[in-house]
C-alpha positions as CSV (number, residue, x, y, z in Angstrom):
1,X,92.5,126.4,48.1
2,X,91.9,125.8,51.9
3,X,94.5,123.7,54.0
4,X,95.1,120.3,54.1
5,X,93.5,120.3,57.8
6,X,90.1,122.6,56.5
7,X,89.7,120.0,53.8
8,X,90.1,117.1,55.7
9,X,87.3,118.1,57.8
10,X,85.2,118.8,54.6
11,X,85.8,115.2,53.6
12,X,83.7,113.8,56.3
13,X,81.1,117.0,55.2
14,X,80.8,115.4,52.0
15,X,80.0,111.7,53.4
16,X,76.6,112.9,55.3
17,X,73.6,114.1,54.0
18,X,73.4,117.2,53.0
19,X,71.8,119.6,55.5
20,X,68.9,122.7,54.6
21,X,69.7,125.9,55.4
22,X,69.0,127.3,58.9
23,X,65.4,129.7,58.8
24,X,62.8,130.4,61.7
25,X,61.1,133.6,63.3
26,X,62.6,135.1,67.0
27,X,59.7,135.8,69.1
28,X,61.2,137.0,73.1
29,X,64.0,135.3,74.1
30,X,62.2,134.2,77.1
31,X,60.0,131.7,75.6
32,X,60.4,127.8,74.4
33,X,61.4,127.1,71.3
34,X,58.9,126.8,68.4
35,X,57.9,123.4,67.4
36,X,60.6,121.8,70.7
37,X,59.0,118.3,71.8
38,X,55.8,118.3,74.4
39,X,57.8,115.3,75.9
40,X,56.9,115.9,80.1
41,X,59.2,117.0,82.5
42,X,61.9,114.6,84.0
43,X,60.2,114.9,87.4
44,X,56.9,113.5,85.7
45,X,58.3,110.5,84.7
46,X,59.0,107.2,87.0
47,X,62.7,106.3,86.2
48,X,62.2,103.0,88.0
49,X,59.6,101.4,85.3
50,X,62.8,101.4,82.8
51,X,61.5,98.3,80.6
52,X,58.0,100.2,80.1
53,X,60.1,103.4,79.3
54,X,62.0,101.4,76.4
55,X,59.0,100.2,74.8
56,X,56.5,103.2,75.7
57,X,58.0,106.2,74.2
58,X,56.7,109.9,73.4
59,X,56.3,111.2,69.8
60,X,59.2,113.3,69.4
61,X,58.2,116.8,67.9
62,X,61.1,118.6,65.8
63,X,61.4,122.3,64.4
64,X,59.6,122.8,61.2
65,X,62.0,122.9,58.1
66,X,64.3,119.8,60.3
67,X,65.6,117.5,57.6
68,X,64.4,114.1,59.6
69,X,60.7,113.6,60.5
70,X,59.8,111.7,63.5
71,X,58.2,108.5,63.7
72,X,60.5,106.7,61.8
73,X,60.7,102.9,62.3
74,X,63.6,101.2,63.8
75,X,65.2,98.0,62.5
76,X,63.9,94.9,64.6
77,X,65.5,91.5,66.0
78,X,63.6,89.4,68.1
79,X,67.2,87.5,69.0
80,X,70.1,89.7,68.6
81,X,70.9,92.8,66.6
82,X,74.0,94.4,64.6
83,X,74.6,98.3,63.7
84,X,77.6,99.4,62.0
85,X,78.2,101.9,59.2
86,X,77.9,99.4,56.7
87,X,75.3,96.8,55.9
88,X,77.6,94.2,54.4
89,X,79.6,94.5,58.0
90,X,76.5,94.1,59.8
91,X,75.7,90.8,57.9
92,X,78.9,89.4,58.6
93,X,78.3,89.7,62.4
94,X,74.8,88.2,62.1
95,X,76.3,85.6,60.3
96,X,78.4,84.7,63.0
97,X,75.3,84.9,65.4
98,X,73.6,82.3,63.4
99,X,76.1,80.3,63.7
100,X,76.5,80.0,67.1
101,X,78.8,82.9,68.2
102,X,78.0,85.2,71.0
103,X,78.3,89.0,70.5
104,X,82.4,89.2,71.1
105,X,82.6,86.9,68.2
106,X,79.9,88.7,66.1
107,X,81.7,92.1,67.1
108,X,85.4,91.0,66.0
109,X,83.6,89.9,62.7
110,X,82.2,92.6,61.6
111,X,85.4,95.0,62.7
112,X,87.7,92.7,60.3
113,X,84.8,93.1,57.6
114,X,84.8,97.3,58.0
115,X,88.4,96.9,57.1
116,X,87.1,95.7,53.6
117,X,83.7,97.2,53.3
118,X,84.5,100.8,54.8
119,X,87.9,101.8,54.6
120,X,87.0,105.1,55.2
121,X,87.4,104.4,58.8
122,X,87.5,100.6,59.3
123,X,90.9,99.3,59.6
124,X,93.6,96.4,59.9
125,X,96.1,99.5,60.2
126,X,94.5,101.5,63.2
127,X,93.0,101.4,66.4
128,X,90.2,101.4,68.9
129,X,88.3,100.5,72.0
130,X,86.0,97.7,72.9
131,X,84.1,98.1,75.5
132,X,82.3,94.6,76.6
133,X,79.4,93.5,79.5
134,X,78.8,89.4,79.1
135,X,74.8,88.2,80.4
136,X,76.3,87.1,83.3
137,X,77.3,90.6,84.6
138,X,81.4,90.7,83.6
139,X,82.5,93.7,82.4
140,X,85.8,94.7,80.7
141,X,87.0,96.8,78.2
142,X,89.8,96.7,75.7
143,X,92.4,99.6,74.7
144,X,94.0,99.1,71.6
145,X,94.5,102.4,70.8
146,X,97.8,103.2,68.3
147,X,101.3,104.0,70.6
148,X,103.4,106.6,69.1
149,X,106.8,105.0,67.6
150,X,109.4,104.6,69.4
151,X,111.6,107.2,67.2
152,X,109.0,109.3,67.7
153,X,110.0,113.3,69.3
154,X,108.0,115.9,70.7
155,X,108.5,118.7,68.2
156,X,108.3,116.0,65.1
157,X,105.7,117.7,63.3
158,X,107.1,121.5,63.9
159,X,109.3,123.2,61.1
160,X,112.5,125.3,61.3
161,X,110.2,128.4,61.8
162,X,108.0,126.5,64.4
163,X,105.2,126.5,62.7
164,X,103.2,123.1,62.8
165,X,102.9,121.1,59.8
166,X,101.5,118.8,58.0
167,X,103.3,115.7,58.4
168,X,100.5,114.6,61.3
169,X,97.6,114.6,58.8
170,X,99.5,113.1,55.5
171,X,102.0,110.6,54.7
172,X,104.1,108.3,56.5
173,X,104.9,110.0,59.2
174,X,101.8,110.5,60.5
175,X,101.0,107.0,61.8
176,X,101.3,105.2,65.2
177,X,101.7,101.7,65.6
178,X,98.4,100.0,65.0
179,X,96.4,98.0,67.7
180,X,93.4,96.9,65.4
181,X,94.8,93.0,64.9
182,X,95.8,92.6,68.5
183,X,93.2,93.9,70.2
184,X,90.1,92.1,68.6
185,X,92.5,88.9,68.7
186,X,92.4,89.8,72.5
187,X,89.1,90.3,72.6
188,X,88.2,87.0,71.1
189,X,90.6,85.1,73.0
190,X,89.2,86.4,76.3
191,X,85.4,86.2,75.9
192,X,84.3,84.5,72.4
193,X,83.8,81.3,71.2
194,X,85.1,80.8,67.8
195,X,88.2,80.6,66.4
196,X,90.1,83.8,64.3
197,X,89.7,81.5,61.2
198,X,85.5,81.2,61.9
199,X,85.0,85.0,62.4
200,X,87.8,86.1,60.3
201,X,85.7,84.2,56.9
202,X,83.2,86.5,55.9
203,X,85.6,89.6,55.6
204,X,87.9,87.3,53.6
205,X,85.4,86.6,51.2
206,X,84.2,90.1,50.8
207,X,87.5,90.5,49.7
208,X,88.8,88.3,47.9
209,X,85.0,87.9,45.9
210,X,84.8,91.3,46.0
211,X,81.1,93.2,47.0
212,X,79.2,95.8,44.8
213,X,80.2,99.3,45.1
214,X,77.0,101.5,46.1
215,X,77.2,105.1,45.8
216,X,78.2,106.4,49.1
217,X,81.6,104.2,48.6
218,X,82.2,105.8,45.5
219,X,81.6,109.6,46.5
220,X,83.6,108.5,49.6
221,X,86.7,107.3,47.4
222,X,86.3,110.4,45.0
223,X,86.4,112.9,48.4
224,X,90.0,111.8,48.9
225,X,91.1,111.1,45.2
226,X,93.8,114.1,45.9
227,X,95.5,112.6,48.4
228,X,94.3,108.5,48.0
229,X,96.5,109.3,44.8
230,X,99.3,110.0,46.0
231,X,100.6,107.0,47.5
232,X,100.9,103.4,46.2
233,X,96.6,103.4,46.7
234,X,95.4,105.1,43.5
235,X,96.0,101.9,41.8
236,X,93.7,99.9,43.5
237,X,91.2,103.0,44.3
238,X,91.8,104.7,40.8
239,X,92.4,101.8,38.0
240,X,91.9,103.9,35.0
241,X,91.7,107.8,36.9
242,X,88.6,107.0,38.1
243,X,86.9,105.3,41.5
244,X,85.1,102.5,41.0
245,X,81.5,103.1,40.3
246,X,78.3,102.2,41.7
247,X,77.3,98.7,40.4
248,X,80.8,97.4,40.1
249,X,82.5,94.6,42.2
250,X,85.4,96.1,44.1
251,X,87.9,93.1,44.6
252,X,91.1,93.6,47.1
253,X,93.4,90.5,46.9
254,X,95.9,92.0,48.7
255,X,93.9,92.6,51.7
256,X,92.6,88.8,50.9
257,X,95.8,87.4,51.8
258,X,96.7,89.8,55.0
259,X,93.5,88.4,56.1
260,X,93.9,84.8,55.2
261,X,97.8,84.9,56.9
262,X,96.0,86.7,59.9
263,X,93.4,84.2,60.3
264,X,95.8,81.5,60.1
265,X,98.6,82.0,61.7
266,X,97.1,84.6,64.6
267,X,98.5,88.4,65.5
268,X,101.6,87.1,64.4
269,X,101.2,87.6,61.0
270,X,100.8,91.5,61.3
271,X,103.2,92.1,64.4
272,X,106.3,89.5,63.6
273,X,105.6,88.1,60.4
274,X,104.6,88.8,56.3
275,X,101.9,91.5,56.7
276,X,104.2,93.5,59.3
277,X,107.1,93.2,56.7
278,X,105.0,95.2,54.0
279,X,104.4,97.9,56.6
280,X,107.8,97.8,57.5
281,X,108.8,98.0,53.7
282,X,106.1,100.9,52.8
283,X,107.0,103.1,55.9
284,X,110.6,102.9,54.7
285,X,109.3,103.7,51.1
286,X,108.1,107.3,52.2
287,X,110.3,107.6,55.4
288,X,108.0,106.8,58.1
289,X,109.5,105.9,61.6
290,X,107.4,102.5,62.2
291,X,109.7,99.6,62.7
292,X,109.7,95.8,63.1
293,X,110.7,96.7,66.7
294,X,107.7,98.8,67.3
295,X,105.3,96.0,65.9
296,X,107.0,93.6,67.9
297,X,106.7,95.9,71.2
298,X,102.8,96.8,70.8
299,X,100.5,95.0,73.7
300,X,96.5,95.8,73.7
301,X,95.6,96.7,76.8
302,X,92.7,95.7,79.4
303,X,91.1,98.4,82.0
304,X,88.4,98.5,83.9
305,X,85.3,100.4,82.6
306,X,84.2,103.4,84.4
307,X,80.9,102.4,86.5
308,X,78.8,105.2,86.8
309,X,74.7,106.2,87.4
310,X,72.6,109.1,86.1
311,X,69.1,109.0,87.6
312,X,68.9,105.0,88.3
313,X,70.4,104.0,85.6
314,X,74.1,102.4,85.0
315,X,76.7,103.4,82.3
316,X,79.9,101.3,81.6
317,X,81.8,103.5,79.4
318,X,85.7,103.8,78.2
319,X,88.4,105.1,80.5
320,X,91.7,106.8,79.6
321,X,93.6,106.8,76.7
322,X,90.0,107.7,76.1
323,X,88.5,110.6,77.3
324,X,84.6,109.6,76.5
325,X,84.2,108.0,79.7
326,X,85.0,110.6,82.4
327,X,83.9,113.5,80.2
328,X,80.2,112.1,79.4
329,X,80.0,110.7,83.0
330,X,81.0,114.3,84.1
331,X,78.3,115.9,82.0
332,X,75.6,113.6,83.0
333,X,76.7,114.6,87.2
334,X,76.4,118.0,86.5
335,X,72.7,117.6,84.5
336,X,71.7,115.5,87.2
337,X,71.9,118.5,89.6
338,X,69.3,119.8,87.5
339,X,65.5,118.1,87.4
340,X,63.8,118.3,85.5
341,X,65.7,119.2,82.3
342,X,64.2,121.4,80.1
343,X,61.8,120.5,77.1
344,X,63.8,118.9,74.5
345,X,65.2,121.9,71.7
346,X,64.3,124.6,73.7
347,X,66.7,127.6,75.0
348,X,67.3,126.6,78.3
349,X,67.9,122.9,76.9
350,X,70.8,124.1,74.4
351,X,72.2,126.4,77.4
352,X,72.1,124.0,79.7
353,X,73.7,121.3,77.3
354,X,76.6,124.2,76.1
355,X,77.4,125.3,79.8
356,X,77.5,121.8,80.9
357,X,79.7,120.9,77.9
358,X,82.0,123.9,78.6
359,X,82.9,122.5,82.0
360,X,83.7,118.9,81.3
361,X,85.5,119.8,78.0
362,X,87.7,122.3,79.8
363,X,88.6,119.7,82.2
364,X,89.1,117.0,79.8
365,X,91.3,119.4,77.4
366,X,93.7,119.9,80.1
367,X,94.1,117.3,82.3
368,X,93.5,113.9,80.4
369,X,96.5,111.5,78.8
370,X,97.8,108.4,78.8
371,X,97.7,107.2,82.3
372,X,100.7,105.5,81.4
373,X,102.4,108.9,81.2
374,X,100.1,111.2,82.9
375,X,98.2,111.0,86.4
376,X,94.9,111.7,85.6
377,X,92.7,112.8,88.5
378,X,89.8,110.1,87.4
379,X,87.9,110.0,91.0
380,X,87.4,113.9,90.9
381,X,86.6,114.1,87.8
382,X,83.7,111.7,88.3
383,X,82.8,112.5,91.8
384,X,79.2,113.7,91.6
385,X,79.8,116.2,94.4
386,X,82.5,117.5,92.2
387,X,80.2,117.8,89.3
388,X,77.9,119.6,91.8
389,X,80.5,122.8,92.5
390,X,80.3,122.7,88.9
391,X,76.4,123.1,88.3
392,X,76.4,125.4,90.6
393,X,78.9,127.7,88.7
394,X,75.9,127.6,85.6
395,X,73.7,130.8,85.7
396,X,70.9,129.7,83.8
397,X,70.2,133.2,82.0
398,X,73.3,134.4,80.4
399,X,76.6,132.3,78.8
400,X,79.7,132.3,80.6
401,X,83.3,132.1,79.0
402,X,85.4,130.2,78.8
403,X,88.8,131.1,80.3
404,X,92.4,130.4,79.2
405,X,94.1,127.7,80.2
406,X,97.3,125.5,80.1
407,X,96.9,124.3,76.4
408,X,97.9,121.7,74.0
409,X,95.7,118.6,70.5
410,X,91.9,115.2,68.6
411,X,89.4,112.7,64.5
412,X,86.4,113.0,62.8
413,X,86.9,110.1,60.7
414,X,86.1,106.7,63.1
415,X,83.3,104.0,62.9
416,X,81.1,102.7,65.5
417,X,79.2,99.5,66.2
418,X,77.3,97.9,68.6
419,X,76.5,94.4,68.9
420,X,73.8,92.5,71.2
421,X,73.4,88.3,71.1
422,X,70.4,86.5,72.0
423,X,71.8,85.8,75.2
424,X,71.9,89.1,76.1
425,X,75.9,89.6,75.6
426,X,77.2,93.3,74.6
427,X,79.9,95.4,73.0
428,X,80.1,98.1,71.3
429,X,83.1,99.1,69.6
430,X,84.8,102.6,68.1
431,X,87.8,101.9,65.7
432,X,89.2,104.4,63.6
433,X,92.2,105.2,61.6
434,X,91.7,109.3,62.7
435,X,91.1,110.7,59.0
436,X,89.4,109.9,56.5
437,X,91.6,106.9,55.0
438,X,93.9,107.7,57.7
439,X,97.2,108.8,56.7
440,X,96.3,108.1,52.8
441,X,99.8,105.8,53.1
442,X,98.4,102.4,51.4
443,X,100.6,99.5,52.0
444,X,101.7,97.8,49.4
445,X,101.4,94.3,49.5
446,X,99.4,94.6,52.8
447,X,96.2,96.0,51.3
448,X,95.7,98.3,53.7
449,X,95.6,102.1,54.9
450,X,97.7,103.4,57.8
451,X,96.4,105.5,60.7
452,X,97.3,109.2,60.9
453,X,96.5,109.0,64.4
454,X,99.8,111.0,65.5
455,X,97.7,114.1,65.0
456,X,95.5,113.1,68.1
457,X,98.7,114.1,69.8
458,X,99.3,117.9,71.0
459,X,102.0,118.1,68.4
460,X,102.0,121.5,69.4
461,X,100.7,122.8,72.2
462,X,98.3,125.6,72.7
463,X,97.4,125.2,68.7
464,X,93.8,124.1,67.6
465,X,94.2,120.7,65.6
466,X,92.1,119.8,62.3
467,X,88.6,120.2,64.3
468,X,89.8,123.3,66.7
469,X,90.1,121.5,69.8
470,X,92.5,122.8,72.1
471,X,94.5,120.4,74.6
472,X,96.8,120.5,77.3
473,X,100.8,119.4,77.9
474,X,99.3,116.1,79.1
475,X,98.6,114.9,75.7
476,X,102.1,116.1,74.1
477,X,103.9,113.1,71.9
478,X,106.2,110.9,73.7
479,X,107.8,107.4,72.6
480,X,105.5,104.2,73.0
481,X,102.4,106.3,74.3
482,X,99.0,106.1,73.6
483,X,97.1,109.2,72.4
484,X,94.2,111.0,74.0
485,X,91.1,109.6,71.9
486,X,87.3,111.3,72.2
487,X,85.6,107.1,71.6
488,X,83.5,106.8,73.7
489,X,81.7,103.0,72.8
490,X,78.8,103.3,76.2
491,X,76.6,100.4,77.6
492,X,73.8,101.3,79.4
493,X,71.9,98.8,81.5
494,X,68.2,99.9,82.9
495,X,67.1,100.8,86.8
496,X,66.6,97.1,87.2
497,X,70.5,96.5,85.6
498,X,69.0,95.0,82.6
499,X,70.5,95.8,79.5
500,X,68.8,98.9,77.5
501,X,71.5,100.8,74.9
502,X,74.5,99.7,73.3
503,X,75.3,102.8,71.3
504,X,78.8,105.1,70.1
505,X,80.0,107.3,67.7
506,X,82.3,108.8,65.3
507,X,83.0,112.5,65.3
508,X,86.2,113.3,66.8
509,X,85.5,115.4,69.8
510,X,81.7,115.8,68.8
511,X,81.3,111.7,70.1
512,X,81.2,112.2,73.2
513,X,78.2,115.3,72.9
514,X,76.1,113.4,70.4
515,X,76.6,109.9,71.9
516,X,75.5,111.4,75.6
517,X,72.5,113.1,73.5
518,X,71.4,110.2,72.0
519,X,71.2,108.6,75.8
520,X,69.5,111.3,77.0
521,X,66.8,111.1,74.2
522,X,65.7,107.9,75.3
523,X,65.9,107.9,79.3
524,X,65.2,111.4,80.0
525,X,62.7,113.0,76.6
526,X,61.4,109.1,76.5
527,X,62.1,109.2,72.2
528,X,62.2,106.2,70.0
529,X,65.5,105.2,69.0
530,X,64.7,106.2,65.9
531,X,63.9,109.6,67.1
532,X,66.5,109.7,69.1
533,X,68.8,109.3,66.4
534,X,67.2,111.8,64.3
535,X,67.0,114.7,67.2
536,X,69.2,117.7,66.1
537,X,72.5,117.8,68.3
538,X,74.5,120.4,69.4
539,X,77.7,120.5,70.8
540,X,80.5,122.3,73.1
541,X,84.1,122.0,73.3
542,X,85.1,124.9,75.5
543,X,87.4,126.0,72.8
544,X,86.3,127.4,70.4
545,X,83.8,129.4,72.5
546,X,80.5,128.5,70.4
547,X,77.8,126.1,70.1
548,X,77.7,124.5,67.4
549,X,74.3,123.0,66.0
550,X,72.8,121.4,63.4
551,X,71.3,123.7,60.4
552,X,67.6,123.8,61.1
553,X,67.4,121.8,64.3
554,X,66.5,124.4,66.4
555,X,64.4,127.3,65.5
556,X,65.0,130.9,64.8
557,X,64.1,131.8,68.2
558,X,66.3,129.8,69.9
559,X,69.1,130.7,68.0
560,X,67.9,134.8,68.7
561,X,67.1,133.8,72.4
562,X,70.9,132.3,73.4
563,X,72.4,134.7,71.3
564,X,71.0,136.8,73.3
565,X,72.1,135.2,76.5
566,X,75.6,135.7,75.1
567,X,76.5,132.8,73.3
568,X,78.3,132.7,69.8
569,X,76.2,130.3,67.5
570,X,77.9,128.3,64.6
571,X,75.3,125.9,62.2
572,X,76.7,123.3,60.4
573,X,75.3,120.0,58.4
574,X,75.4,116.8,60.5
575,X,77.0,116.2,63.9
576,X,79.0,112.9,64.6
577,X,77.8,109.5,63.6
578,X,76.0,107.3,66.0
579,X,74.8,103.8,65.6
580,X,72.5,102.0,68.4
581,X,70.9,98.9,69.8
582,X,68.0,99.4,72.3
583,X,66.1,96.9,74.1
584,X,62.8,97.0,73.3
585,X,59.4,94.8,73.7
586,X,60.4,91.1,72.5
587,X,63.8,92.0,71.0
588,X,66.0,94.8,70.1
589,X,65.9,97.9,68.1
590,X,68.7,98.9,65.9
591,X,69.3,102.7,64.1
592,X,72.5,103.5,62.3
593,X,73.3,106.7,61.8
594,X,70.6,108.6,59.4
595,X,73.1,111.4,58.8
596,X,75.5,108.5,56.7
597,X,75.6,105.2,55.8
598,X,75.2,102.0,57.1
599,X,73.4,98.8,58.0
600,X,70.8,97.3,61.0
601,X,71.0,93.8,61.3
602,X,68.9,91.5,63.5
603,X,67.5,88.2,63.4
């Protein structure tokens, strides 16, 4: 039987589509790969003609025996346009649209309706980060990441013969206090138009009515059946020993009425009044540390996006307790040293990619926390002639290593969406609850899952967590702090500062790699979004040393050629889970992520 921490990762394994197995020839390792896309060099292509580039794009050409073809069409809204992991979700934020809300309205709609439709990962009883740009040019972005309890110790999750257990991962210890309900309250407060009631309705109906269970809900239920069962869940999830199956209505009452005391009587409910007293109740149940003081205590918190620019273009992405932001705008400095890039799949694009990764990763492992508790060295890290000393450190024919270093703990499990409004209006949002069905703790009464989001901490440092990424002493647990988080929800606005991308992922450290991929697919190889959603990925983490890449997404000879160069290769099925909104001729394109499940909505 594999650990609780290999399984949990196989859970989210189970939830994409199944990869093919990895195959290809090795001619020399000094030529392109096989089959990698004729897309022209970077120096060929005018990055100041950004609205042609988003409508005139390149036929993306991927290695034969590649599970996605190219040329797939995109969801299209002429007005506005919704992307989440489920379709249901997406419809409740179009909903809104019709009705006359703007995209923070829409957004905070559909996050309360993943709580219903995709509890998997969306959440009443977890966390996230919104990260918001309004037509007019105002930016801002929202932290309401879980805090650690105020009970909670350093060497909580360590035994008598300190060895780390797993009291992170499972049960009721395992949760911080959740920021879900007070930060798309905040959200709404600051830039929508509705009321919590108005947006707040169709994820109360979907609950209390009930939706139809497809298949990818049930095989997602069944995945955690182990565990879902053994807490005060498996009656709702398991009624008669089995989940619910595809074709039947899937009704949560309880969730009903946490919503409908939520909607009417504002944060309230969850942080000082009837839905807070169930968590209260059900982390006393199973001796949990969350108290009516901690609920009482929690405060979302605004920061100021990180501004940054790779080639003429603009990102606003998410700064600490998130490390997305500084580590993809690190990345992007140092592949900006290099033009053009290579062609798209080829060996010198996966070693540039991996080397580049190595560096930011090893910075981000190390020296990013809660800025609250830990200085983090944000204008370095984002200085372009910083990222410079580091491109030059890359010899582009052989792998380096990567060294030791000061070490310490990071969720596969999350949900992404992006929204856009007619008027132009963007957020995208990452919310998670960590793992899959977070802690598997359901509350009774409440209706909902708790976060097991304690495990993002370095509960002990130096070890590898649930996904082998290695952190430093900045990220160890401490009372009321927020930990280190890989979202990374991005806006990207066009050489003109239009709006092009709202796009983010879920993938535990693998967001930021794929998210920063899917970018780069567009701007620099000039893809489809639907292309660009469908490219193989590859990632780097620094720890492990390896690149790790989808089966079959690049060809035997790549894989021959950079071993060959010095780099350990690991394939796997699908990386991460990104859904996307690009601008496009007379409206907006939307792709959710072919690798799961989910929904495009425009109008």
């Amino acid at each position: 039987m594999p650990s609780f921490r290999t399984r949990h990762s196989l859970v989210f394994a189970l939830l994409l589509v199944a990869c093919h197995p990895q195959s290809g020839s090795a001619p020399s390792p000094s030529t392109a790969a096989p089959g990698a896309t004729a897309v022209p060099p970077t120096a060929q292509i005018d990055h100041r003609d950004a609205p042609k580039m988003a409508q005139a794009t390149v036929d993306a050409a991927f290695p034969q025996g590649w599970r996605f073809p190219s040329g797939t069409k995109a969801s299209f809204g002429e007005h506005a346009m919704v992307v989440s992991n489920s379709a249901l979700a997406s419809e409740a934020g179009v909903e809104i649209l019709k009705a006359g809300g703007n995209a923070v309205d829409a957004a905070v709609a559909t996050g309360f309706a993943l709580a219903v439709t995709y509890p998997f990962a969306g959440n009443i009883g977890g966390g996230g980060f919104m990260n918001i740009r309004m037509a007019d040019g105002r930016t801002a972005a929202i932290d309401y990441r879980e805090v650690a309890p105020l009970a909670a110790t350093r060497n909580m999750y360590i035994d008598a013969n300190g060895k780390l257990t797993n009291k992170s991962v499972l049960g009721h210890l395992a949760s911080g206090v959740p920021g879900a309900v007070a930060g798309m309250n905040a959200a709404l407060t600051k830039f929508g138009t509705k009321t919590l009631a108005e947006v707040m309705a169709p994820a109360i109906r979907l609950a209390e009515q009930g939706f139809v269970v497809d298949s990818a809900f049930s095989r997602g239920i069944n995945a955690d059946k182990r565990d879902i069962s053994l807490y005060a869940g498996r009656d709702l999830f398991f009624p008669n020993g089995e989940a619910p199956a595809p074709g039947a209505r899937f009704v949560q009452q309880d969730l009903a009425r946490s919503l409908k005391l939520i909607a009417a009587q504002g944060p309230k409910a969850f942080y000082d009044g009837e839905v807070g007293d169930s968590l209260v109740a059900e982390e006393q149940r199973g001796g949990g540390i969350i108290t009516k003081a901690d609920l009482q205590a929690y405060t979302p918190l605004w920061r100021t996006p990180i501004k940054s620019t790779y080639r003429g273009y603009t990102l606003f992405t998410m700064p600490p307790a998130s490390s997305g932001g500084i580590t993809m705008t690190e990345s992007l400095n140092i592949l900006e040293k290099f033009a053009p890039l290579p062609p798209f799949g080829s060996t010198q694009y996966v070693h540039l990619l991996a080397e580049t990764y190595r560096r930011s990763f090893m910075d981000r492992n190390e020296k990013l926390g809660d800025p609250a508790f830990v200085k983090v060295p944000m204008e370095q890290l984002t200085d372009k002639g910083y990222a410079a000393t580091l491109a030059a450190q890359i010899d582009r024919a052989k792998a380096s290593k990567t060294p030791a270093f000061n070490a310490g703990r990071e969720p596969e499990h999350t949900t992404h969406y992006s929204v856009v409004d007619a008027m132009g209006n963007a957020v995208a949002t990452t919310t998670t609850l960590n793992g899959g069905f977070g802690s598997k703790v359901w509350v009774r009464g409440g209706g909902f899952f708790m976060n097991n989001q304690m495990d993002d901490f370095a509960a002990q440092p130096g070890s590898p967590n649930m996904f082998g990424l290695v952190q430093g002493e900045a990220n160890a647990i401490q009372p009321g702090k927020r930990m280190l988080s890989a979202m990374s929800p991005t806006i990207v606005l066009d050489p003109q500062g239009q709006l092009l991308m709202v796009t983010g992922a879920a993938g535990g450290p693998t967001i930021i790699t794929a998210t920063m991929e899917v970018i780069l697919n567009v701007i620099e190889y000039h893809m489809s979004l639907a292309d660009a959603m469908r490219a193989p990925r590859l990632h780097h983490q620094a720890l492990p040393d390896e690149i790790r890449v989808e089966n079959n997404g690049f060809s035997g000879a790549v894989i021959d050629s950079l071993k060959a160069m010095g780099h350990a290769i690991r394939s796997q099925g699908g990386i991460a889970n990104v859904n996307s909104i690009l601008r496009v001729s007379g409206g907006w394109h939307g792709v959710f992520e072919p690798r799961s499940v989910g929904g495009a909505v425009g109008y």
